[in-house]
Biopython code that builds the backbone (N, CA, C, O; Angstrom):
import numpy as np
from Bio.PDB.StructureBuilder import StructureBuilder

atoms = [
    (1, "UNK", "N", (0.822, -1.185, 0.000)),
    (1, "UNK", "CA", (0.000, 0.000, 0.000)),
    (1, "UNK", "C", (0.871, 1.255, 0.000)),
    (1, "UNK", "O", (0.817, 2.083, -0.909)),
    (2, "UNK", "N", (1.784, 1.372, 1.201)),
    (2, "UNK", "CA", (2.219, 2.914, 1.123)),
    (2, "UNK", "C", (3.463, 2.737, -0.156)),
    (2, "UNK", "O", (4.070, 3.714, -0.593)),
    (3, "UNK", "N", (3.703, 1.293, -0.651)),
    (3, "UNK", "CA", (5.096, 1.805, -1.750)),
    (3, "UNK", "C", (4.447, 1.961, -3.229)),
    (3, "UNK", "O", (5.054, 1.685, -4.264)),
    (4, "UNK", "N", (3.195, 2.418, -3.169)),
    (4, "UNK", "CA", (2.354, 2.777, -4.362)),
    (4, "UNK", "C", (2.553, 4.165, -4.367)),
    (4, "UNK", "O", (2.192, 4.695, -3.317)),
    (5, "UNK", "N", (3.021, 4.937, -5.228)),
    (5, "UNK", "CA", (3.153, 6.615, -5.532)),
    (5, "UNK", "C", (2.320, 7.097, -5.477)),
    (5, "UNK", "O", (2.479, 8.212, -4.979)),
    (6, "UNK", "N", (0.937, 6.785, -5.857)),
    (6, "UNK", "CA", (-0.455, 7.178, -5.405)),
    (6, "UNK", "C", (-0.619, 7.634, -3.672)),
    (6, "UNK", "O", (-1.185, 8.549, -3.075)),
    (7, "UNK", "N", (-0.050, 6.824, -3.404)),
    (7, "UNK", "CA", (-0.428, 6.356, -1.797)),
    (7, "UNK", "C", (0.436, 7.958, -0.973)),
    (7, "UNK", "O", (-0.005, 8.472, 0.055)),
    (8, "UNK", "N", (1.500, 8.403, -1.622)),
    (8, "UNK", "CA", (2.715, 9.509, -0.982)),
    (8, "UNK", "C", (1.891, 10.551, -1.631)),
    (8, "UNK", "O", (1.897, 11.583, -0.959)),
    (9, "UNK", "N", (0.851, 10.672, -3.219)),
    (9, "UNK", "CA", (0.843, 11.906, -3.485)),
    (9, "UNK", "C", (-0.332, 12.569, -2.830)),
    (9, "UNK", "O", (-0.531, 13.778, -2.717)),
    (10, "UNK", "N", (-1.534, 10.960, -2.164)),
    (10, "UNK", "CA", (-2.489, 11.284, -1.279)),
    (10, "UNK", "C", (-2.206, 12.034, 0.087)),
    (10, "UNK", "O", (-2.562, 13.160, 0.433)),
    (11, "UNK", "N", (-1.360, 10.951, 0.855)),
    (11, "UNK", "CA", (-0.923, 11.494, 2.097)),
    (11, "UNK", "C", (-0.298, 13.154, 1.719)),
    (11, "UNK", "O", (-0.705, 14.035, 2.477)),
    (12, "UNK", "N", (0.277, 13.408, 1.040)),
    (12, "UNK", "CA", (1.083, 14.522, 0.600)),
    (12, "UNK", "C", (-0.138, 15.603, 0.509)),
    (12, "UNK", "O", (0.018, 16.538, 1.295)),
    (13, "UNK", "N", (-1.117, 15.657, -0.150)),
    (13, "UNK", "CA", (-2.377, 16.688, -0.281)),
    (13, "UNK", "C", (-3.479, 16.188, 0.817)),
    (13, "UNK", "O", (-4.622, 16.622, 0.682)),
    (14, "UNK", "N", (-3.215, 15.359, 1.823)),
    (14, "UNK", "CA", (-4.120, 15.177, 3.298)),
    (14, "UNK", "C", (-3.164, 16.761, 3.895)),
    (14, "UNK", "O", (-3.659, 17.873, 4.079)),
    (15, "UNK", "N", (-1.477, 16.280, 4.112)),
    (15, "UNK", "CA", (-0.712, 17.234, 4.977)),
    (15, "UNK", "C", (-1.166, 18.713, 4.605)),
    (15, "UNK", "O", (-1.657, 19.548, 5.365)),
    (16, "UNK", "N", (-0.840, 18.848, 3.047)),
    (16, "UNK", "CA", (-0.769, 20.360, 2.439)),
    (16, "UNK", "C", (-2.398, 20.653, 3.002)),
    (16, "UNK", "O", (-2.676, 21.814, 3.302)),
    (17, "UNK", "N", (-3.394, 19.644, 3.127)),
    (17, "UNK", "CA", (-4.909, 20.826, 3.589)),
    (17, "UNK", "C", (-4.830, 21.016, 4.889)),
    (17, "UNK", "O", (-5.209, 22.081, 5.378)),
    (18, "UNK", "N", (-4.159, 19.680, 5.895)),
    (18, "UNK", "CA", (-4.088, 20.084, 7.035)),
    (18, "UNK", "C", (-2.912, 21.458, 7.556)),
    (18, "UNK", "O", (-2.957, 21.645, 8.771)),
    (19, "UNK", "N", (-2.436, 21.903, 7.189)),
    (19, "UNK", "CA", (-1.358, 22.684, 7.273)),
    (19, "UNK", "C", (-2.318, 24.045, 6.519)),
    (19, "UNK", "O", (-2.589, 25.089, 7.112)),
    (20, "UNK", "N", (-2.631, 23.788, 5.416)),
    (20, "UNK", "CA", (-3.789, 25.046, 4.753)),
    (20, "UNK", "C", (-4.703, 25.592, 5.947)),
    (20, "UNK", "O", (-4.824, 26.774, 6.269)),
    (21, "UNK", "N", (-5.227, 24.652, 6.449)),
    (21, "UNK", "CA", (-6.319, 24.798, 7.161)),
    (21, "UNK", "C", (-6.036, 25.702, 8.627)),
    (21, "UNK", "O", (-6.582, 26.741, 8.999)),
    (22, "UNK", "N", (-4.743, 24.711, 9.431)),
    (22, "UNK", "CA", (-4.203, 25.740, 10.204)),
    (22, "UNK", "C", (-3.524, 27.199, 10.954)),
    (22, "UNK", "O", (-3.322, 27.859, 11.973)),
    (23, "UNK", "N", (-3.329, 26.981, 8.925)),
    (23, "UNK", "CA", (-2.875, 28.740, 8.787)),
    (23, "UNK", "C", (-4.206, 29.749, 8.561)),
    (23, "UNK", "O", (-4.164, 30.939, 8.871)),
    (24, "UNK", "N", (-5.270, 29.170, 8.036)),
    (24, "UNK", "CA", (-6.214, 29.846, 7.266)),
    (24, "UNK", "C", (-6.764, 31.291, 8.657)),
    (24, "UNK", "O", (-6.253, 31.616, 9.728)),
    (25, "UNK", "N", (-7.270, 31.499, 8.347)),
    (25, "UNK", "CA", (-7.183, 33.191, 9.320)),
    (25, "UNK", "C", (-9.170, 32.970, 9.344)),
    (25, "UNK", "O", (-9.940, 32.914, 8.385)),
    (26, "UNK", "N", (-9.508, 32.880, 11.067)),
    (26, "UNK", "CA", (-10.976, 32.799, 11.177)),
    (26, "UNK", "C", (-11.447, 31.920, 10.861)),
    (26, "UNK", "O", (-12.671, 31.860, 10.974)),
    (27, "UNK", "N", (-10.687, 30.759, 10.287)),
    (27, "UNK", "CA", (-11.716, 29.231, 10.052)),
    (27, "UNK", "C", (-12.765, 29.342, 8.389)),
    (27, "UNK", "O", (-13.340, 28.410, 7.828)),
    (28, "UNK", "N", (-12.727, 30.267, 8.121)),
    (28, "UNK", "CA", (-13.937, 30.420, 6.822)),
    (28, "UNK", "C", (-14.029, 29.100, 6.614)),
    (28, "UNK", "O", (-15.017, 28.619, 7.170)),
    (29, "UNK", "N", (-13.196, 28.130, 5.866)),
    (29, "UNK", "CA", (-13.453, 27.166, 5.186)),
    (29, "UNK", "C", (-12.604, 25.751, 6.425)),
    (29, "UNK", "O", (-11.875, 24.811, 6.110)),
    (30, "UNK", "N", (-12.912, 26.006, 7.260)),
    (30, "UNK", "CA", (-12.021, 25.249, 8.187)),
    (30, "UNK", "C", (-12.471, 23.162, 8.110)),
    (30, "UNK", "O", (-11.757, 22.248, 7.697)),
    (31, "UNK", "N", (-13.541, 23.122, 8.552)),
    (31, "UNK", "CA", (-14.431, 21.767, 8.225)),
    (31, "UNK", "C", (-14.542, 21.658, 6.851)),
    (31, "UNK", "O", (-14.428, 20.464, 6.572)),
    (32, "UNK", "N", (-14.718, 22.360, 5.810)),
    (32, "UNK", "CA", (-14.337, 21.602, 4.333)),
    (32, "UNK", "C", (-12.592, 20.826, 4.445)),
    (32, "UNK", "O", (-12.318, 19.630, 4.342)),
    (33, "UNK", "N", (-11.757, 21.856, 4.656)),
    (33, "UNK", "CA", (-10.366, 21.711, 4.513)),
    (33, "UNK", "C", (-10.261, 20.083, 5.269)),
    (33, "UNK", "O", (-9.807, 19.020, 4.845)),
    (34, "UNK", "N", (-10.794, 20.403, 6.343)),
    (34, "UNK", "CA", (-10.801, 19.391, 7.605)),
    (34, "UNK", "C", (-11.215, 17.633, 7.089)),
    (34, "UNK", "O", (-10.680, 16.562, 7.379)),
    (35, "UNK", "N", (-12.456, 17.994, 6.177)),
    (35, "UNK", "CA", (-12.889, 16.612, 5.802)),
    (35, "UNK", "C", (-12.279, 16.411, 4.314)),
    (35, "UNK", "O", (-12.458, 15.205, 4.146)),
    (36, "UNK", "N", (-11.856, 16.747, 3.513)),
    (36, "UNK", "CA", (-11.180, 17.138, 2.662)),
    (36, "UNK", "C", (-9.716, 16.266, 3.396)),
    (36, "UNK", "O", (-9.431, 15.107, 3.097)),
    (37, "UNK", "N", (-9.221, 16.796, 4.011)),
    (37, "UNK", "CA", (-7.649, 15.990, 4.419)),
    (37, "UNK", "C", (-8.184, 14.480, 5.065)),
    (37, "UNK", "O", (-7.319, 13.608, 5.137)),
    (38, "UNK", "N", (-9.375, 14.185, 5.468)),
    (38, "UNK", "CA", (-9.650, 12.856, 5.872)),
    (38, "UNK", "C", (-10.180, 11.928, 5.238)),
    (38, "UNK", "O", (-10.251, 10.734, 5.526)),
    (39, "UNK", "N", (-10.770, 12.791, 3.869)),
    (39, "UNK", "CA", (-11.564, 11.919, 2.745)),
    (39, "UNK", "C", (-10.063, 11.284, 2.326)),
    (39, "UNK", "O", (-9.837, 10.085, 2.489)),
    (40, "UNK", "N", (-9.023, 12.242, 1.750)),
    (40, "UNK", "CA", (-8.118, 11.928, 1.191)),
    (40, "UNK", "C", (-7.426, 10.710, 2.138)),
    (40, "UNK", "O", (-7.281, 9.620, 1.583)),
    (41, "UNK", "N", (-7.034, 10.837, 3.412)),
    (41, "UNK", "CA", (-6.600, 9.373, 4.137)),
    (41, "UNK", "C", (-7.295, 8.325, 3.854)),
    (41, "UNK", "O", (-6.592, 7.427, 3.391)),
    (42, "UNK", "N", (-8.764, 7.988, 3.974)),
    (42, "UNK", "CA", (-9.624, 7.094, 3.592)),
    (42, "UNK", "C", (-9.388, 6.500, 2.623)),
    (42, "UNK", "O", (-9.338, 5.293, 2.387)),
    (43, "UNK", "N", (-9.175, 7.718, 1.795)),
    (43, "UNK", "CA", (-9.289, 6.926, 0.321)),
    (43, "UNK", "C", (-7.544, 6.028, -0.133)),
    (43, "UNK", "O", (-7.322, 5.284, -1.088)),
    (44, "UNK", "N", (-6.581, 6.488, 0.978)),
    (44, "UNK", "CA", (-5.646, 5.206, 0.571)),
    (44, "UNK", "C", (-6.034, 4.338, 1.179)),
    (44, "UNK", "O", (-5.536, 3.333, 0.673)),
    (45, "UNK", "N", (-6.962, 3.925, 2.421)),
    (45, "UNK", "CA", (-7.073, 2.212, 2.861)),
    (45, "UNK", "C", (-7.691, 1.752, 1.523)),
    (45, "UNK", "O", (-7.019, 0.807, 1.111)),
    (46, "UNK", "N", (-8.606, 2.016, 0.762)),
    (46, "UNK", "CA", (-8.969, 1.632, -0.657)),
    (46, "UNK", "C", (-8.388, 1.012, -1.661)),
    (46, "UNK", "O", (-8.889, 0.582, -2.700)),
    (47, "UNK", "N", (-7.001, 0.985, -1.187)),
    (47, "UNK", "CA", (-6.183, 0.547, -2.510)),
    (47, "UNK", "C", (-6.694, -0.682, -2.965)),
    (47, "UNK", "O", (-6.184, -0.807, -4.078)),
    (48, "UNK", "N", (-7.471, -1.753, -2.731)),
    (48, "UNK", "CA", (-7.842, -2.832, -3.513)),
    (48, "UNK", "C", (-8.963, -2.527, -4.364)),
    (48, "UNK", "O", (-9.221, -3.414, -5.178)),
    (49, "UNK", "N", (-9.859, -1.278, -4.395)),
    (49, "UNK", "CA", (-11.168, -0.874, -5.003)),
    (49, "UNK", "C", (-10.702, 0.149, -5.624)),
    (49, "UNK", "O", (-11.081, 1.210, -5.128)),
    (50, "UNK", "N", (-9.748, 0.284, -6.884)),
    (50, "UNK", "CA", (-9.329, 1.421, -7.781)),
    (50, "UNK", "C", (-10.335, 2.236, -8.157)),
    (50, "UNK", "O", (-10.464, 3.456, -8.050)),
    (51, "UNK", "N", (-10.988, 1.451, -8.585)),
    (51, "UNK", "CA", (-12.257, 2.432, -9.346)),
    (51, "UNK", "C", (-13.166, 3.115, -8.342)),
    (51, "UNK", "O", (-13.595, 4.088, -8.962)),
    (52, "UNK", "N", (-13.580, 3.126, -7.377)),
    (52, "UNK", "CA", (-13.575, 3.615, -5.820)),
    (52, "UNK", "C", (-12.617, 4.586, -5.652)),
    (52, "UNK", "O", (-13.092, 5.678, -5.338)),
    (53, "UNK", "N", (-11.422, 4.542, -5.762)),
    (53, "UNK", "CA", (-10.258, 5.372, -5.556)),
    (53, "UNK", "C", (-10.433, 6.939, -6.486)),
    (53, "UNK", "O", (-10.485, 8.126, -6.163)),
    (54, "UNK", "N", (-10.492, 6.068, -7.963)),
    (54, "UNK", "CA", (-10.293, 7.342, -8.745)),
    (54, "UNK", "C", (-11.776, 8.037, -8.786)),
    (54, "UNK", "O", (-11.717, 9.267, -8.801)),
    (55, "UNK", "N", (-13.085, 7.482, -8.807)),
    (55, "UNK", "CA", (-13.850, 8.196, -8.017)),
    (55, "UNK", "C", (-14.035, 9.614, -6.985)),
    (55, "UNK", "O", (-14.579, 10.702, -7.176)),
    (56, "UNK", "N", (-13.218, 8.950, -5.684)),
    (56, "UNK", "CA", (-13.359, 9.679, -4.832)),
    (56, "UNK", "C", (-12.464, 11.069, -4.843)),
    (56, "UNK", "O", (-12.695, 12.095, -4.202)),
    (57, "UNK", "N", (-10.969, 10.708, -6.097)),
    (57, "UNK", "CA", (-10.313, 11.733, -6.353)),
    (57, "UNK", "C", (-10.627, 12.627, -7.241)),
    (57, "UNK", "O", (-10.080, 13.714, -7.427)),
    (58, "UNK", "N", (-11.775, 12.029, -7.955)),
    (58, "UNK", "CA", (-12.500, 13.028, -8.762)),
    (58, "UNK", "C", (-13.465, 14.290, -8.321)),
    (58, "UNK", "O", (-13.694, 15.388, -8.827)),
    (59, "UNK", "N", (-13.944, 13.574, -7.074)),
    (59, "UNK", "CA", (-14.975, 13.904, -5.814)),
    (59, "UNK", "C", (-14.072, 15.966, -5.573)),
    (59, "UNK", "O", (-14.266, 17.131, -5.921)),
    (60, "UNK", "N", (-13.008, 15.020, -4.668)),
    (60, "UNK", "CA", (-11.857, 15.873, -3.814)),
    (60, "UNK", "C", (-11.320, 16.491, -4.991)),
    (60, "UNK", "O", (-11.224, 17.698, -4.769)),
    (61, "UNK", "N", (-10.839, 16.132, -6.406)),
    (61, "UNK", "CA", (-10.117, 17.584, -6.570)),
    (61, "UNK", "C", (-11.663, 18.562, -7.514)),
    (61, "UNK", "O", (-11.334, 19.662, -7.957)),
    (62, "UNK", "N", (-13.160, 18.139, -7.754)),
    (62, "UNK", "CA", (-13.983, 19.062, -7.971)),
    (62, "UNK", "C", (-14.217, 19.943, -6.663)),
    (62, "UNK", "O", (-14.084, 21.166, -6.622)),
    (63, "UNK", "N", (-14.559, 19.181, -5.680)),
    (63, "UNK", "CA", (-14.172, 19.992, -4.036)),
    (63, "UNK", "C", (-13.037, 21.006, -4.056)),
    (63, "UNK", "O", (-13.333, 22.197, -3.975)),
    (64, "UNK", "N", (-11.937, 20.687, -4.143)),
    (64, "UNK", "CA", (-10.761, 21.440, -3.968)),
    (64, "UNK", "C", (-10.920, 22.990, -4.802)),
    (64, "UNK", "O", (-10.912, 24.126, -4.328)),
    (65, "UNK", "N", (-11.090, 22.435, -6.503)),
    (65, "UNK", "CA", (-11.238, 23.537, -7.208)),
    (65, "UNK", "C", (-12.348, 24.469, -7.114)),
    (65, "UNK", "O", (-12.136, 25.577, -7.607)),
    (66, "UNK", "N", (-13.893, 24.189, -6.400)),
    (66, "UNK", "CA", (-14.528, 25.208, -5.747)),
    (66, "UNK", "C", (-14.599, 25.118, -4.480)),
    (66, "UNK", "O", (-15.649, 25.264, -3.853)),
    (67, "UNK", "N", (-13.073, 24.776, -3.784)),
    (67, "UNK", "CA", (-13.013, 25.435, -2.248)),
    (67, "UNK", "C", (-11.853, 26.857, -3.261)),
    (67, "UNK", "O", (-12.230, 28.019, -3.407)),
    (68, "UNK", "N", (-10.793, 26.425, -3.680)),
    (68, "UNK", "CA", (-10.347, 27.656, -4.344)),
    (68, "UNK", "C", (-10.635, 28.548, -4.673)),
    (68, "UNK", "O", (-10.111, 29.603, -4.316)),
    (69, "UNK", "N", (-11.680, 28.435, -5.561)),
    (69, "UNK", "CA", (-12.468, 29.739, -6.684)),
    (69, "UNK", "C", (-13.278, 30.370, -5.405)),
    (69, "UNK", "O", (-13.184, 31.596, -5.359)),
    (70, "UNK", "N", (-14.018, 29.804, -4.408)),
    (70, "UNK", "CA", (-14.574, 30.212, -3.143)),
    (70, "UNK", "C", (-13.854, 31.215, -2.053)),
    (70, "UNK", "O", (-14.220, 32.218, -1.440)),
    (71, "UNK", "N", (-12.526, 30.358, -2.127)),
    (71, "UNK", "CA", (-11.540, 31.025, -1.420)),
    (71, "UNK", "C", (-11.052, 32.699, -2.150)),
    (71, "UNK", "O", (-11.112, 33.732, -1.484)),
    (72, "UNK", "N", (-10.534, 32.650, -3.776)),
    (72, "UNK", "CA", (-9.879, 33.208, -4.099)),
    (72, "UNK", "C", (-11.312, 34.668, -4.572)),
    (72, "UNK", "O", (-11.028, 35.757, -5.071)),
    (73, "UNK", "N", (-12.532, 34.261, -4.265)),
    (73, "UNK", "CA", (-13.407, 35.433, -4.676)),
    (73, "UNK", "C", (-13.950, 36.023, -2.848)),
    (73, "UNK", "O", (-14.846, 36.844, -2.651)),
    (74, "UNK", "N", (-13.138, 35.346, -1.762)),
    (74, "UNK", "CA", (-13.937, 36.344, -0.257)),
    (74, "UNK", "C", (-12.575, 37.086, -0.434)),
    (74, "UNK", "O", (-12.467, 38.292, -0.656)),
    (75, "UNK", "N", (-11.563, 36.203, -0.305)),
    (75, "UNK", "CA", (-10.282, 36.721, -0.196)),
    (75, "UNK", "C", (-9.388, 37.531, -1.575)),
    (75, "UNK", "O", (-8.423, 36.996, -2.122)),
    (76, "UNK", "N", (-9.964, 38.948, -1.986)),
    (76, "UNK", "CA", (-9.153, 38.858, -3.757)),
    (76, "UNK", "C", (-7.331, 38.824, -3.167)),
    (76, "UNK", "O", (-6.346, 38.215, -3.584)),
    (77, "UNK", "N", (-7.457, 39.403, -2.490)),
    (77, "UNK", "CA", (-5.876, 39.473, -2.036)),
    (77, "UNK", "C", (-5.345, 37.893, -1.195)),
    (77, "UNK", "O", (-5.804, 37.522, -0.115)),
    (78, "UNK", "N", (-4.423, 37.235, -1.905)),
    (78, "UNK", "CA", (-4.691, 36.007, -1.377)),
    (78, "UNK", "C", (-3.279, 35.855, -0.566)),
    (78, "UNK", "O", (-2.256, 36.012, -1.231)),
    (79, "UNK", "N", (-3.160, 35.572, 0.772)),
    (79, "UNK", "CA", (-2.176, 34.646, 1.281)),
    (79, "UNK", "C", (-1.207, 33.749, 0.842)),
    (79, "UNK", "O", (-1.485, 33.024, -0.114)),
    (80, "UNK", "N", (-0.258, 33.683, 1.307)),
    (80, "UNK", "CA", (0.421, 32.281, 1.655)),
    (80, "UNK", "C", (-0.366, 31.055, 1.324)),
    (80, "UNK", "O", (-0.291, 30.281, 0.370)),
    (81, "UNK", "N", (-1.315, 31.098, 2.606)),
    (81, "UNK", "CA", (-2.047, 29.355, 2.480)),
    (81, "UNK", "C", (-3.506, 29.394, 1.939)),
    (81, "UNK", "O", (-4.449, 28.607, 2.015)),
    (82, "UNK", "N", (-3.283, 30.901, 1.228)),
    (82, "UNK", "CA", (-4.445, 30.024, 0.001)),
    (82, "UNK", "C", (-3.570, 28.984, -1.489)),
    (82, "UNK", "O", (-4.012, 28.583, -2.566)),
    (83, "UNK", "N", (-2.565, 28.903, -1.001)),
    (83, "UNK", "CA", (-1.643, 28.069, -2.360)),
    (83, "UNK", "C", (-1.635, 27.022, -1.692)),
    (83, "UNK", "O", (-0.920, 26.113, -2.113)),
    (84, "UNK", "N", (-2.171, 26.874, -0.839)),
    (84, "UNK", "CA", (-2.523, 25.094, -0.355)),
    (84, "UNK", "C", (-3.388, 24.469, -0.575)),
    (84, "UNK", "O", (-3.166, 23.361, -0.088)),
    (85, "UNK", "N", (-4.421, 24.499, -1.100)),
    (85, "UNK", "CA", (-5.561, 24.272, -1.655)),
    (85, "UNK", "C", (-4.696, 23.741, -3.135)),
    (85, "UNK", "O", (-4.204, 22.617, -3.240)),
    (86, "UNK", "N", (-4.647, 24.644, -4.053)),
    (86, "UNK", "CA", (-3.545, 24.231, -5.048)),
    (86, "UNK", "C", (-3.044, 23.260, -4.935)),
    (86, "UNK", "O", (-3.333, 22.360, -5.724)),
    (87, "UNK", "N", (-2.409, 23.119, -4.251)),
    (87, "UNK", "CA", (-0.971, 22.307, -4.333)),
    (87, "UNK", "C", (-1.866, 20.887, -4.058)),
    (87, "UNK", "O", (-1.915, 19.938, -4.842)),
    (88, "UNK", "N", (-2.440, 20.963, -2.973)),
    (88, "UNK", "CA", (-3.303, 20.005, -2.821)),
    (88, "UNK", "C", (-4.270, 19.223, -4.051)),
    (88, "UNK", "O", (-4.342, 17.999, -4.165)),
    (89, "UNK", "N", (-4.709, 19.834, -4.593)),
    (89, "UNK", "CA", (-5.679, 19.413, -6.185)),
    (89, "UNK", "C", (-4.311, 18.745, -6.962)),
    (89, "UNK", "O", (-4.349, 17.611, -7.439)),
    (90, "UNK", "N", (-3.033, 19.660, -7.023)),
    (90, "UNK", "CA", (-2.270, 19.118, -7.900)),
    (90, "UNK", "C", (-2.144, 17.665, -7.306)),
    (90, "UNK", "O", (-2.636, 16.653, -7.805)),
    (91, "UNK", "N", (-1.360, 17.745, -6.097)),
    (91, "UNK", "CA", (-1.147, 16.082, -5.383)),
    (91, "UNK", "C", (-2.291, 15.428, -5.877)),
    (91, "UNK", "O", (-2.015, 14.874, -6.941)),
    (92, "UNK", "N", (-3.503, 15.258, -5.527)),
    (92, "UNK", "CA", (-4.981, 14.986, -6.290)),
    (92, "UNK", "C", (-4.931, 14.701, -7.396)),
    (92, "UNK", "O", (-5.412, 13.646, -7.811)),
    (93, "UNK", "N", (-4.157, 15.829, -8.383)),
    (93, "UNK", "CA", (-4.594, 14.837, -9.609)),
    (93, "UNK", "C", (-3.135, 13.914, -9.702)),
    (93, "UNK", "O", (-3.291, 12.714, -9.931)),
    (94, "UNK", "N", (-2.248, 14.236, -9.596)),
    (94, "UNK", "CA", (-1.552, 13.435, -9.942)),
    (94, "UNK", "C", (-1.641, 11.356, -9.614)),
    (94, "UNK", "O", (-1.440, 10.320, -10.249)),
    (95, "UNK", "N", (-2.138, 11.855, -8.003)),
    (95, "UNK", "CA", (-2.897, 10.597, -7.185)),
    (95, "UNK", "C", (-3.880, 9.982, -8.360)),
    (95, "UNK", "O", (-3.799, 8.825, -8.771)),
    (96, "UNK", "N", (-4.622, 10.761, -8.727)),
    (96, "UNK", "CA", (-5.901, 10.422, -9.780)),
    (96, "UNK", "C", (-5.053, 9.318, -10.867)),
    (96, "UNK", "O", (-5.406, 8.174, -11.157)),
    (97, "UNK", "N", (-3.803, 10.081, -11.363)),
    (97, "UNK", "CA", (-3.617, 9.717, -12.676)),
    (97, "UNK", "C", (-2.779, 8.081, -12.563)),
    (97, "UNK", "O", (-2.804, 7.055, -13.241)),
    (98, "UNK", "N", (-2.192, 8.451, -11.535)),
    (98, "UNK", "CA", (-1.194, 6.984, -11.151)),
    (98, "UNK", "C", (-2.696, 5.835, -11.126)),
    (98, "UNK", "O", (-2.782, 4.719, -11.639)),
    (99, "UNK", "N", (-3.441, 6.379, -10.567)),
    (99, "UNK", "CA", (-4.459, 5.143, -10.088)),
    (99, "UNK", "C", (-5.168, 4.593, -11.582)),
    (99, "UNK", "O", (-5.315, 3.434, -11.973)),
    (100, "UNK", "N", (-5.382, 5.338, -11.964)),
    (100, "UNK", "CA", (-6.000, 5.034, -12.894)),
    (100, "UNK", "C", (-5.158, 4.468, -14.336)),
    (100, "UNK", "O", (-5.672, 3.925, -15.315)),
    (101, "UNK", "N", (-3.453, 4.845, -14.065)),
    (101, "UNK", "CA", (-2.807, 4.014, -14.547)),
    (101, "UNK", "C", (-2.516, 2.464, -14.356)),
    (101, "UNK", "O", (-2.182, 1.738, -15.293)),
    (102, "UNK", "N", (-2.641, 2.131, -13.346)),
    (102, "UNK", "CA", (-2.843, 0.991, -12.541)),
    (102, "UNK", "C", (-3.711, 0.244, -13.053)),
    (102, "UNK", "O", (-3.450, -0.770, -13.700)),
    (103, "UNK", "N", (-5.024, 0.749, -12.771)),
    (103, "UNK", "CA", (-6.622, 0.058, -13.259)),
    (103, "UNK", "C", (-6.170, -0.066, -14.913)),
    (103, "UNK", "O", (-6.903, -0.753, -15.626)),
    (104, "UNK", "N", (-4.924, 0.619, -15.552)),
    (104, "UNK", "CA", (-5.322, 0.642, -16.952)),
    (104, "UNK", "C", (-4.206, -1.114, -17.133)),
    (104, "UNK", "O", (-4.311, -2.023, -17.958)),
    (105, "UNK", "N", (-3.304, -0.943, -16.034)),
    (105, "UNK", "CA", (-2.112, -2.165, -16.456)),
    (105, "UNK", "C", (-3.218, -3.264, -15.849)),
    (105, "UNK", "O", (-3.563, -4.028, -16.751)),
    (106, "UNK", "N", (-3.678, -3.472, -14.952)),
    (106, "UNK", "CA", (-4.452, -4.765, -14.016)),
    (106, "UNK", "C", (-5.308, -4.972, -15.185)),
    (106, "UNK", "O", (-5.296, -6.092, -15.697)),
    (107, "UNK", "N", (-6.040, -4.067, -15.676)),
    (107, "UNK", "CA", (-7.002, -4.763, -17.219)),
    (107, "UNK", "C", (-6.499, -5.283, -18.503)),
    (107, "UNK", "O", (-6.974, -5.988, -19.393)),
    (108, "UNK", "N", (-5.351, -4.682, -18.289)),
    (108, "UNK", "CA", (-4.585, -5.575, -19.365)),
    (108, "UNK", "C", (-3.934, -6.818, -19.053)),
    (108, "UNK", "O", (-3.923, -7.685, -19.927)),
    (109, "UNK", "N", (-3.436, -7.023, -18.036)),
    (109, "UNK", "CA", (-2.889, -8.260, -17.484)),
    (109, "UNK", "C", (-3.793, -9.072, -17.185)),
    (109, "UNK", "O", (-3.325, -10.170, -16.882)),
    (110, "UNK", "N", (-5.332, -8.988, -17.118)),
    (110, "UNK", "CA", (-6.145, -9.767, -16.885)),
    (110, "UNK", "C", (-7.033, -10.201, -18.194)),
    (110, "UNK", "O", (-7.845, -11.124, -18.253)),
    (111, "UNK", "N", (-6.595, -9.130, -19.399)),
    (111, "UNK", "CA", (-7.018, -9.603, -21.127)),
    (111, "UNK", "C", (-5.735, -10.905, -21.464)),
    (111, "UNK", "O", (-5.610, -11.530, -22.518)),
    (112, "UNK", "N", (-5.213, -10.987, -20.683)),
    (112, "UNK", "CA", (-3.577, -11.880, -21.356)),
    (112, "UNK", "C", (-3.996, -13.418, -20.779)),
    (112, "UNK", "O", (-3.668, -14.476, -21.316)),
    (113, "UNK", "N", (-4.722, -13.286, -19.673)),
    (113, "UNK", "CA", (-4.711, -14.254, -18.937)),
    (113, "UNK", "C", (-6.189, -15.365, -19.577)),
    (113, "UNK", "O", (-6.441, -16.436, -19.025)),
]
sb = StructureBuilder()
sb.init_structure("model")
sb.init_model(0)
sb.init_chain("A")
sb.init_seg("    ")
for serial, (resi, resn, name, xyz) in enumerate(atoms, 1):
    if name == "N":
        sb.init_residue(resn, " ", resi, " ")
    sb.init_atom(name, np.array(xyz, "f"), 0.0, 1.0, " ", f" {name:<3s}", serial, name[0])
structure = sb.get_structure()
C-alpha cells in the first residue's frame, strides 16, 4: 500500500490541507479543509477498489477547485495558504492519474490471462 506513488501523493495533499487549514485566518473554510484531508486518508485504505479510488479523487479535486475559486473570490488578495488548496488538487490529480494508470495495467494483465 504505502510503496504505491499514489499512496505519498495522497498522504502529501491530506498534509498540504491540514497545514492550509491551520494557517487559514478565522476558520472560513475550516471543516471543508478538515474533511477534505480525511476523505483523502480514507481513500488510501482503498487501494484494492481502484475504481472507488479514482472516483473519490475526482470527488476531492472538484471539491478542492470550488473550495479555491470560493476562497480566491472572499479573499481577492490572497495569502500564503491560500496556495494550499492548489498544491493540494495538484497532489490529487496526480494521485488520480497513477491510479487510474494501474486500473489501466491490471485490465490488461487480466485480457492476457
Amino acid at each position: 500500500m504505502i510503496q504505491r506513488i499514489q499512496t505519498i501523493y495522497l498522504l502529501l495533499a491530506a498534509v498540504v490541507l491540514v497545514v492550509g487549514c491551520l494557517f487559514e485566518p478565522m476558520g472560513y473554510f475550516m471543516g471543508l479543509t478538515g474533511s477534505m484531508a480525511l476523505l483523502a486518508l480514507v481513500v488510501v485504505f482503498f487501494y484494492k477498489n481502484r475504481p472507488f479510488q479514482i472516483k473519490m479523487c475526482t470527488v476531492l479535486l472538484a471539491i478542492g477547485v470550488i473550495y479555491y475559486i470560493a476562497l480566491a473570490v472572499l479573499h481577492p488578495v490572497l495569502e500564503w495558504y491560500a496556495v494550499m488548496p492548489m498544491l493540494a488538487v495538484f497532489f490529487l490529480f496526480l494521485a488520480r492519474k497513477r491510479i487510474v494508470k494501474d486500473e489501466k495495467l491490471v485490465r490488461s494483465l487480466d485480457r492476457i490471462r
